[in-house]
TORKOL-4160 file (C-alpha; in steps of 0.2 Angstrom, whole numbers, padded with zeros to 4 digits, m for minus):
347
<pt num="1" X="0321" Y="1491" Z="0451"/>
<pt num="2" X="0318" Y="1478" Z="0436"/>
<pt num="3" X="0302" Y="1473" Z="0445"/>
<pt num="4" X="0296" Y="1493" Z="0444"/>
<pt num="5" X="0300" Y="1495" Z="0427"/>
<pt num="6" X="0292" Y="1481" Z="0420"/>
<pt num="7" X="0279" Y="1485" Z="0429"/>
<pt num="8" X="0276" Y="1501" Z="0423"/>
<pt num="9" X="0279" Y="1494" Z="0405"/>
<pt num="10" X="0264" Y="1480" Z="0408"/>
<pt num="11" X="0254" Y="1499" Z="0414"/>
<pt num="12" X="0260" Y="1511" Z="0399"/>
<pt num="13" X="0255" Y="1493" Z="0387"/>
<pt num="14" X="0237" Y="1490" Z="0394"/>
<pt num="15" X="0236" Y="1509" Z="0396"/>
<pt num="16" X="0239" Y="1510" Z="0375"/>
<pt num="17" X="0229" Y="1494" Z="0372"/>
<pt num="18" X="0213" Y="1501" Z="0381"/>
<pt num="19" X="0213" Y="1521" Z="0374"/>
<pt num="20" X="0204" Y="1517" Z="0358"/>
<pt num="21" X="0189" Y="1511" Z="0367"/>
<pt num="22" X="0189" Y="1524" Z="0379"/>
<pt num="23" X="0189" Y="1537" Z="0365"/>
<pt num="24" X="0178" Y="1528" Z="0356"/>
<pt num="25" X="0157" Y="1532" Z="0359"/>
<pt num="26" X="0151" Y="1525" Z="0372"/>
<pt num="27" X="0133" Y="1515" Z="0373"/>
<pt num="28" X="0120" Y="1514" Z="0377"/>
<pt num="29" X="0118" Y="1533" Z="0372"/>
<pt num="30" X="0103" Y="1546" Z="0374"/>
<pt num="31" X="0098" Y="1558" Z="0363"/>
<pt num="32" X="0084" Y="1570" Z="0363"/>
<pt num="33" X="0075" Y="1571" Z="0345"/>
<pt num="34" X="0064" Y="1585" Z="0336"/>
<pt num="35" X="0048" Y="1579" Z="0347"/>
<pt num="36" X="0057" Y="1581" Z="0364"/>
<pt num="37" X="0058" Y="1563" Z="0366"/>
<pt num="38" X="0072" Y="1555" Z="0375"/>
<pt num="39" X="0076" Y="1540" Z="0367"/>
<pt num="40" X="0092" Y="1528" Z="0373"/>
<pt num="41" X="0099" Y="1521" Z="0359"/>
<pt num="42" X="0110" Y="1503" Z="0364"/>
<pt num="43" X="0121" Y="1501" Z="0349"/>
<pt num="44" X="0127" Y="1510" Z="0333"/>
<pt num="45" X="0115" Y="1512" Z="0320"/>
<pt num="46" X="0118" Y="1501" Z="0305"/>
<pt num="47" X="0102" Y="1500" Z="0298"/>
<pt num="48" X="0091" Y="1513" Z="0294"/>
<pt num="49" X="0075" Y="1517" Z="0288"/>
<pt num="50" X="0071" Y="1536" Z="0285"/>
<pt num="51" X="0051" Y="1540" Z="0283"/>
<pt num="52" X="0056" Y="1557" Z="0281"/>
<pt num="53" X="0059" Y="1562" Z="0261"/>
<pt num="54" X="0072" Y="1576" Z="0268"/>
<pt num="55" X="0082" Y="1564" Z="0279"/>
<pt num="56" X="0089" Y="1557" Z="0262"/>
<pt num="57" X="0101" Y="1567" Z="0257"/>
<pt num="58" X="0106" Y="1572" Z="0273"/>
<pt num="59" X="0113" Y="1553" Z="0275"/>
<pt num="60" X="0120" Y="1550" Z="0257"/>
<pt num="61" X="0131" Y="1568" Z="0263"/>
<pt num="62" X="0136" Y="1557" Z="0278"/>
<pt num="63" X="0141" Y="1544" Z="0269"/>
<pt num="64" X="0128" Y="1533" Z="0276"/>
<pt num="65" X="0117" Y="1527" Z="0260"/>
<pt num="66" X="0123" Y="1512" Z="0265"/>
<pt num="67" X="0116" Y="1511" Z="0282"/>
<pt num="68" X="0096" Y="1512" Z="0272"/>
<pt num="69" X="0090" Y="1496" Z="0273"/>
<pt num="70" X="0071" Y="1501" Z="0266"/>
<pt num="71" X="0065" Y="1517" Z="0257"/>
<pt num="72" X="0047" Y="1526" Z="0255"/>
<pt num="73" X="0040" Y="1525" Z="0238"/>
<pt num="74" X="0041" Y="1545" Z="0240"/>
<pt num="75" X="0059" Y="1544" Z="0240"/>
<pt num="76" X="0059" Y="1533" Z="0223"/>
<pt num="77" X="0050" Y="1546" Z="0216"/>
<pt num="78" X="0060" Y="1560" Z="0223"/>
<pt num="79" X="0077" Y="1552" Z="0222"/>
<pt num="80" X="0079" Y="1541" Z="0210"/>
<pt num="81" X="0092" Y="1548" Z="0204"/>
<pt num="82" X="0105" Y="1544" Z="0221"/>
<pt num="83" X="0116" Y="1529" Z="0218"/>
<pt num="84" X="0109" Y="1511" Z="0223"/>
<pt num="85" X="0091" Y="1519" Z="0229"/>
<pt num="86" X="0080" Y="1510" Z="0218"/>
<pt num="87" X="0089" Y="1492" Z="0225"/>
<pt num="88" X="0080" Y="1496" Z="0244"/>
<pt num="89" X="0065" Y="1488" Z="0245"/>
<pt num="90" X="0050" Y="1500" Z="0248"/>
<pt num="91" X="0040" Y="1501" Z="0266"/>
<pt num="92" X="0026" Y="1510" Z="0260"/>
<pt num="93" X="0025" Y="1530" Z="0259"/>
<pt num="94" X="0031" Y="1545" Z="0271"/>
<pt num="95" X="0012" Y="1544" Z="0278"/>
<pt num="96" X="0007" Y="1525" Z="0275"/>
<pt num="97" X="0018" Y="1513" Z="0282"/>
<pt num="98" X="0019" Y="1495" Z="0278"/>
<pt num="99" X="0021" Y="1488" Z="0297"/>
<pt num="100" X="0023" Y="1470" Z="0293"/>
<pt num="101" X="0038" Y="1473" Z="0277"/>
<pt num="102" X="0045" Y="1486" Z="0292"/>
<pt num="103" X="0047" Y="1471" Z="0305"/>
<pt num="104" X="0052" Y="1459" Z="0293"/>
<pt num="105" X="0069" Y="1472" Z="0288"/>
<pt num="106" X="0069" Y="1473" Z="0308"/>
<pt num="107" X="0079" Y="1491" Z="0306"/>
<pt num="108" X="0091" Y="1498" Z="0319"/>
<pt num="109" X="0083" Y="1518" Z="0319"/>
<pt num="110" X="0067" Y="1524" Z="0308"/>
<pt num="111" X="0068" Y="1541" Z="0305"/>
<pt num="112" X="0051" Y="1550" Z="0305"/>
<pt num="113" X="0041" Y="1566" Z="0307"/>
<pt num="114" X="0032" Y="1571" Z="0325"/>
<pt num="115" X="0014" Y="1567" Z="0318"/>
<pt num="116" X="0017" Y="1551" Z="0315"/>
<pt num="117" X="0030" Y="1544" Z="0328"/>
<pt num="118" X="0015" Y="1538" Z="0339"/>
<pt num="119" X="0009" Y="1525" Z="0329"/>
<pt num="120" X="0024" Y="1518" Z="0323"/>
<pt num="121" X="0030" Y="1516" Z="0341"/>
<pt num="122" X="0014" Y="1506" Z="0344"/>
<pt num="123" X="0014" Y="1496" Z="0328"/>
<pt num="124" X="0033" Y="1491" Z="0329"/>
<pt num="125" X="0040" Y="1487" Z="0347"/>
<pt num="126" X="0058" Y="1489" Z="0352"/>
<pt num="127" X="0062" Y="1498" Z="0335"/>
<pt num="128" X="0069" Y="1516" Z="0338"/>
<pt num="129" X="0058" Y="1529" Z="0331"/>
<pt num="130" X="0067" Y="1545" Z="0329"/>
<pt num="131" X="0059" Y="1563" Z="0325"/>
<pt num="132" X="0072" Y="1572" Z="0314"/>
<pt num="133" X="0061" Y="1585" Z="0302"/>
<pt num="134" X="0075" Y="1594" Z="0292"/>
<pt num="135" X="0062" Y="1604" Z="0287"/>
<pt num="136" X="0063" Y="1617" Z="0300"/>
<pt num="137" X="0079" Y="1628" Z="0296"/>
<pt num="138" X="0081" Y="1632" Z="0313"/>
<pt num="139" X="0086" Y="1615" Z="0319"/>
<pt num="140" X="0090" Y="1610" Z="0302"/>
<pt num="141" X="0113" Y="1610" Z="0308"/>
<pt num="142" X="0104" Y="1602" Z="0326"/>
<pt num="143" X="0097" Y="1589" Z="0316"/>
<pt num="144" X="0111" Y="1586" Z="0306"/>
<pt num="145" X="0122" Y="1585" Z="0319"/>
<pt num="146" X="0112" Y="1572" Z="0328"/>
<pt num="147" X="0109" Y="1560" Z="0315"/>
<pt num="148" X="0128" Y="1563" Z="0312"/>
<pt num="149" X="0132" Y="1555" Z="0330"/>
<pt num="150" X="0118" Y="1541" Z="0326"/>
<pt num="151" X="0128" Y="1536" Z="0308"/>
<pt num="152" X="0145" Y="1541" Z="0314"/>
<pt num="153" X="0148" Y="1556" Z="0304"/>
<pt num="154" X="0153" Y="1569" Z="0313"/>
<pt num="155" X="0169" Y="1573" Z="0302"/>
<pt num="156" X="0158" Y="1576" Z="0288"/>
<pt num="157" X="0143" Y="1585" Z="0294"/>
<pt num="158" X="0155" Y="1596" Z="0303"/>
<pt num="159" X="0164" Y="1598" Z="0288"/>
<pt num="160" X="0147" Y="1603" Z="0278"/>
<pt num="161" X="0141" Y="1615" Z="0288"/>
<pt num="162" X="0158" Y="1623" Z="0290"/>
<pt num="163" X="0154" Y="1625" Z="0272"/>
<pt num="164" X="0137" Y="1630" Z="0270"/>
<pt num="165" X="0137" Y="1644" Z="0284"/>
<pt num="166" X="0152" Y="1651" Z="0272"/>
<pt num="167" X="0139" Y="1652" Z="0258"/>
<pt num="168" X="0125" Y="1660" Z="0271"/>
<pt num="169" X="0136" Y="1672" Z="0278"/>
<pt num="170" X="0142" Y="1677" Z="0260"/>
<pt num="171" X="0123" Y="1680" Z="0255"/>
<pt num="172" X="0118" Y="1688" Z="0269"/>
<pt num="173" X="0134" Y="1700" Z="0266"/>
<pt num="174" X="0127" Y="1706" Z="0250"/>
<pt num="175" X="0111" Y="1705" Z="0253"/>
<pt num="176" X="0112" Y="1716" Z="0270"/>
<pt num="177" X="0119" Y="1733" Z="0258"/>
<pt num="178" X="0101" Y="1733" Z="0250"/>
<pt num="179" X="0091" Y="1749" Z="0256"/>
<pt num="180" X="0072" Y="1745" Z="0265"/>
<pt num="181" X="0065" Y="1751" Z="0250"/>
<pt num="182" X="0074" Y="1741" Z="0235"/>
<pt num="183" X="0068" Y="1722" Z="0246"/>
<pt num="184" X="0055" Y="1714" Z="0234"/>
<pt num="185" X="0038" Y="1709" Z="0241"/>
<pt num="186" X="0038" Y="1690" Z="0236"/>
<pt num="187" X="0022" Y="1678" Z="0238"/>
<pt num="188" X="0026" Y="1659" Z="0236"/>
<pt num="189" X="0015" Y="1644" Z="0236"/>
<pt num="190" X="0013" Y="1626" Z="0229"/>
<pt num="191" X="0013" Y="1621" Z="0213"/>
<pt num="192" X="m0003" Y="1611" Z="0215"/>
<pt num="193" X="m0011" Y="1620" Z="0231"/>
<pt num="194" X="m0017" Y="1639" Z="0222"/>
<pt num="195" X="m0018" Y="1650" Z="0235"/>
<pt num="196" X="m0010" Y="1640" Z="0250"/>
<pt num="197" X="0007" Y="1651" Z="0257"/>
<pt num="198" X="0018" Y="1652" Z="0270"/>
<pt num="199" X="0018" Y="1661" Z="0286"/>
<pt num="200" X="0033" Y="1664" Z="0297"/>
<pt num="201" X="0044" Y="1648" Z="0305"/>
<pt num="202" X="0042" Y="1640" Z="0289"/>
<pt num="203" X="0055" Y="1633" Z="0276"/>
<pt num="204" X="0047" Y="1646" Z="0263"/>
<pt num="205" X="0050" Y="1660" Z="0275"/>
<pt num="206" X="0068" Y="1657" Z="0279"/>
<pt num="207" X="0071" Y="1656" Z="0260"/>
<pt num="208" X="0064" Y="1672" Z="0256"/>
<pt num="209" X="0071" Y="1679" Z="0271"/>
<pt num="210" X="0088" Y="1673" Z="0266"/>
<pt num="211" X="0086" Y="1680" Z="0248"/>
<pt num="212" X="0085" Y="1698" Z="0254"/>
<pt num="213" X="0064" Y="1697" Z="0250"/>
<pt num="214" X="0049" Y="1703" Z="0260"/>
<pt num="215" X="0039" Y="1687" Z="0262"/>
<pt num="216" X="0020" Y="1696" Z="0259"/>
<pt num="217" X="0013" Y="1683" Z="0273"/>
<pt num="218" X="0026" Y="1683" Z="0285"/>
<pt num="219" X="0012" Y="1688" Z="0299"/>
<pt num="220" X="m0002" Y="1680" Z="0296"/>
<pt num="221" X="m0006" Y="1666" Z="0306"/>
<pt num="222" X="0000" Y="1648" Z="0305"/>
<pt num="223" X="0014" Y="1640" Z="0294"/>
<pt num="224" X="0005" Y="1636" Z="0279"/>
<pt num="225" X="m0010" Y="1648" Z="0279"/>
<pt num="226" X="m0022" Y="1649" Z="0264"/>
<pt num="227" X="m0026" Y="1666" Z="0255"/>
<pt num="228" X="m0039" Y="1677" Z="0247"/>
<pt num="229" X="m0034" Y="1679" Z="0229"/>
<pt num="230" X="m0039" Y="1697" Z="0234"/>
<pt num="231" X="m0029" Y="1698" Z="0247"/>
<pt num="232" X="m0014" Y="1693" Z="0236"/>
<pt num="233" X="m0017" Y="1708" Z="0222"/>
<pt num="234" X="m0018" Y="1722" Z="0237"/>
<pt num="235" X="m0001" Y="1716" Z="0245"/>
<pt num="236" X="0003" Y="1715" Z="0224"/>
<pt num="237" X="0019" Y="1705" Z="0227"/>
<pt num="238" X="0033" Y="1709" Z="0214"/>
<pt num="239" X="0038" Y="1691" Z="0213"/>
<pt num="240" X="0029" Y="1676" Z="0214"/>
<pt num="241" X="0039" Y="1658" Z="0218"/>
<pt num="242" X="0029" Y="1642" Z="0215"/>
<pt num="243" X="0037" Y="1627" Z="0224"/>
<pt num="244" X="0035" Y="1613" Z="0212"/>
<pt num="245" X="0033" Y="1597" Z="0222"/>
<pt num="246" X="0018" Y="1583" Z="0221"/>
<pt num="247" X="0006" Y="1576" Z="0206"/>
<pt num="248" X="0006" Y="1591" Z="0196"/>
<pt num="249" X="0026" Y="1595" Z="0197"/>
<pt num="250" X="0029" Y="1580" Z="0182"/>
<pt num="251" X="0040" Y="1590" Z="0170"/>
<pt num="252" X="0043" Y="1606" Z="0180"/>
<pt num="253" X="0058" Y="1602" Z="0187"/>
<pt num="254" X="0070" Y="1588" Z="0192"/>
<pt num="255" X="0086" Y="1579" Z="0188"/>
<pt num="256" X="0081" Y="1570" Z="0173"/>
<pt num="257" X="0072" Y="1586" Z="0168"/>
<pt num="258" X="0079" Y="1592" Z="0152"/>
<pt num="259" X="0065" Y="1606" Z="0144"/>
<pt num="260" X="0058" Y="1619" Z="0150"/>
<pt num="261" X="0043" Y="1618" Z="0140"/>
<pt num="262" X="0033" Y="1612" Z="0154"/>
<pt num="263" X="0037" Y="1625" Z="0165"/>
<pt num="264" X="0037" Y="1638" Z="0153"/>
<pt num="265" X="0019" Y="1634" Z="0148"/>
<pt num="266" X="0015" Y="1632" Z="0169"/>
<pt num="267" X="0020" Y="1653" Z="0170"/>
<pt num="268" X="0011" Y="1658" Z="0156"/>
<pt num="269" X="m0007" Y="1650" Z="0162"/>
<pt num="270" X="m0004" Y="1656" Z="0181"/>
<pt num="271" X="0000" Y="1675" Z="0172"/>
<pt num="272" X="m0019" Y="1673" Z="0167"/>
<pt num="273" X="m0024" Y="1667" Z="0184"/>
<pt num="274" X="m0038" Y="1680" Z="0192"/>
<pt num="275" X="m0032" Y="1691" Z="0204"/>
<pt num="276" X="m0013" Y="1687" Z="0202"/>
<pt num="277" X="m0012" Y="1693" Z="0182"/>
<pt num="278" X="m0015" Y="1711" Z="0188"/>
<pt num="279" X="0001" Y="1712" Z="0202"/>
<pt num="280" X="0018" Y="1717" Z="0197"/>
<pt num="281" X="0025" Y="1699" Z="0198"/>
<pt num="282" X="0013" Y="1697" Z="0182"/>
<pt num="283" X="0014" Y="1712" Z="0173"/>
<pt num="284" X="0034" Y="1710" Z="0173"/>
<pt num="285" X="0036" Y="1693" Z="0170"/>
<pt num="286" X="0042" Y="1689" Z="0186"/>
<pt num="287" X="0033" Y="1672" Z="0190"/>
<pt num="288" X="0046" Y="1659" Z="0195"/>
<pt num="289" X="0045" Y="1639" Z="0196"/>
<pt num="290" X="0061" Y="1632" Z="0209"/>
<pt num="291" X="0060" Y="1614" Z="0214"/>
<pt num="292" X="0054" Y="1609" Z="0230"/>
<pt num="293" X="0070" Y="1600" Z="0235"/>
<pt num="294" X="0077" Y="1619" Z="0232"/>
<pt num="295" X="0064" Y="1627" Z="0245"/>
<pt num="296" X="0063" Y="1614" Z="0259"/>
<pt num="297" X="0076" Y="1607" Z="0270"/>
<pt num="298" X="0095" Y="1603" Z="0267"/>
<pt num="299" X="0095" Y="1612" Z="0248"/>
<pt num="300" X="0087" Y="1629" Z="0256"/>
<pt num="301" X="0102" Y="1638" Z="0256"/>
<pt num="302" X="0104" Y="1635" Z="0237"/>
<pt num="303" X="0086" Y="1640" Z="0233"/>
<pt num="304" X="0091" Y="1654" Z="0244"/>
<pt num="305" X="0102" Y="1659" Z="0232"/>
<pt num="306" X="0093" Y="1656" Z="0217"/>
<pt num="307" X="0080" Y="1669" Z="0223"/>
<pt num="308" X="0091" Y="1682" Z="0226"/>
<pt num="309" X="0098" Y="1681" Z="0209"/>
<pt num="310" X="0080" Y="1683" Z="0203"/>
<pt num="311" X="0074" Y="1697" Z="0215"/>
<pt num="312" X="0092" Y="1706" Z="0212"/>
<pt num="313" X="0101" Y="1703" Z="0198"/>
<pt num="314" X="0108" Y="1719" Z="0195"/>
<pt num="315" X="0115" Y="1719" Z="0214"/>
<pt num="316" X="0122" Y="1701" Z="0212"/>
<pt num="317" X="0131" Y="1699" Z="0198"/>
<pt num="318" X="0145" Y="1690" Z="0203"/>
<pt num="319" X="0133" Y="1677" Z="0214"/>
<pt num="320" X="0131" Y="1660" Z="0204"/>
<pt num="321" X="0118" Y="1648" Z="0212"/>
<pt num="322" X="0120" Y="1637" Z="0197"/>
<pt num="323" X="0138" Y="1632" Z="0201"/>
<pt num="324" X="0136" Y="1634" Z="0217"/>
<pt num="325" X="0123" Y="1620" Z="0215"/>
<pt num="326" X="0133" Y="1609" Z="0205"/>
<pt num="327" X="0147" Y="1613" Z="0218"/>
<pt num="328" X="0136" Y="1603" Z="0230"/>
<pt num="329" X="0130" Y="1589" Z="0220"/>
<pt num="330" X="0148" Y="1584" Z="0216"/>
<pt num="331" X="0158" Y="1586" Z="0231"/>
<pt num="332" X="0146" Y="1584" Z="0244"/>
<pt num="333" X="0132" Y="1573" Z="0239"/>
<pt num="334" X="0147" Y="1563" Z="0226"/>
<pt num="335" X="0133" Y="1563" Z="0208"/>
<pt num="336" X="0136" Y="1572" Z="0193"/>
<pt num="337" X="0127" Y="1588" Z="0191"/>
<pt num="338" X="0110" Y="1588" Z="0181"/>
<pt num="339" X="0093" Y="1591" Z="0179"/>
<pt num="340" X="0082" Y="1608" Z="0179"/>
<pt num="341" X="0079" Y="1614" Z="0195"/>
<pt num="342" X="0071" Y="1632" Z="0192"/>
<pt num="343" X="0065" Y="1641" Z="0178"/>
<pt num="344" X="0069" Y="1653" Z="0171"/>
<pt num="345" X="0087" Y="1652" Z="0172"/>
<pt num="346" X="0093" Y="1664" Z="0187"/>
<pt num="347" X="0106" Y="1676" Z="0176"/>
């Protein structure tokens, strides 16, 4: 009988010494990215180096910014403003890539877009090249989630979304009580590309959609389609959105942003523009400059709300995208709020 029960107490020991690493994640592990490509990953990722300018904030969320081990000179343009970025040393830009600065940091997982996983695969053997767009709303809690498992930051990203499907569903509750005939027609484009919109399946669409507006180009052909400035004055759009992001967004909008002189003077010349200064966006002053990081990606469902606000203020008077905003900069991404991110004020 004493045999048996020490024994069993030698079992119940190893039994308790063992559990945490059967609980833990297991490796090698396979995941299937954004491109359908099945990748095995053999160990935790512990250094990172994301290609993609949306898959930065995504990580910081995590808790991961210190997992980034080389950053694109896009994101020190973008995000300068996050905590120990401009100490990573640069690898060249979302497009460009410095192969040989790459191999020398001899990263864990790149993080990339579709078009250009090829060739970093063929430049940079036995790296893990990972296709996560964060672009596409769609996917966009998919591709958080994965790259949650990668960083191990499952609490949080489940914890974030938790959070942000509250603020969608709380939109989409108001937004829904708005007749067929009060939905604003909206026409968006870039800041620096006149005439170049968005057609259905893209960030731009979702947004509008989100807001409660008509997106003019929603069936038109292709993601990013471009436009006859006649085209836009028959559908005579009663709103007119202007992402700011690229060369000419220098003063528009951003975190260390602090007049609105720029963007101000920005609506006043594309009032002029032909063909656009004779629609009802125009004639009513409703021409509207949002940043970028608003539109696309992880920060959509604030732009979201942004619009509305401007498309609806009368019908939304109790929404507030500006503390919602700060809400997320300060609890989520952990950096105090700051910065114009649209113009004019959504009130």
């Amino acid at each position: 009988m004493r045999w048996t029960k020490l024994a069993l107490a030698l079992v119940l020991c190893f039994s308790f010494a063992v559990m945490p690493a059967l609980s833990a994640e297991s490796y090698p592990k396979t995941i299937v990215d954004d491109a359908n490509r099945t990748i095995t990953i053999d160990s935790p990722a512990e250094k990172i180096i994301p290609l993609v300018t949306w898959s930065y904030e995504p990580l910081y969320l995590l808790g991961a910014d210190d997992k980034i081990v080389g950053i694109t000179s896009d994101a020190q343009s973008y995000y300068n403003w996050l905590e120990g970025i401009m100490d990573k040393p640069v690898v060249g830009s979302y497009k460009e890539h410095d192969y040989e600065k790459i191999i020398e940091i001899q990263p864990d997982i790149i993080i990339t877009q579709a078009r250009f996983a090829g060739n970093l695969e063929k430049n940079l053997s036995g790296i893990n090249v990972v296709v996560l767009d964060f672009s596409n709303q769609d996917g966009f809690e998919r591709d958080l989630t994965l790259l949650a498992e990668l960083v191990g930051g499952q609490d949080k990203a489940a914890s974030f979304l938790a959070w942000r499907g509250e603020v969608l569903a709380n939109l989409q509750n108001k937004t829904d009580s708005l007749k067929p005939d009060e939905m604003k027609r909206v026409y968006i484009e870039w800041d620096h590309t006149p005439w170049t919109t968005a057609g259905a399946g893209s960030a731009k669409d979702t947004l509008i959609t989100r807001a409660g507006g008509l997106n003019i180009a929603h069936n038109l052909t292709g993601s990013r389609p471009t436009v006859d400035p006649e085209w836009v004055l028959k559908e005579n759009p009663q709103a007119v959105v202007y992402s700011s992001s690229g060369p000419t967004a220098v003063g528009l909008t951003g975190y260390y942003v602090n007049s609105t002189d720029v963007s101000k003077a920005y609506l006043e010349e594309e009032k002029r523009r032909a063909a656009l200064k004779d629609t009802d966006a125009a004639r009513e002053d409703h021409l509207y400059v949002m940043d970028g990081m608003c539109v696309e990606a992880l920060r959509n469902f604030v732009g979201a709300q942004y619009l509305a606000k401007w498309l609806y203020p009368e019908q939304l008077k109790d929404l507030d995208p500006e503390a919602l905003h700060k809400e997320y900069f300060e609890k989520w991404l952990g950096v105090p709020y700051k910065g114009i991110w649209t113009y004019p004020q959504a009130s």
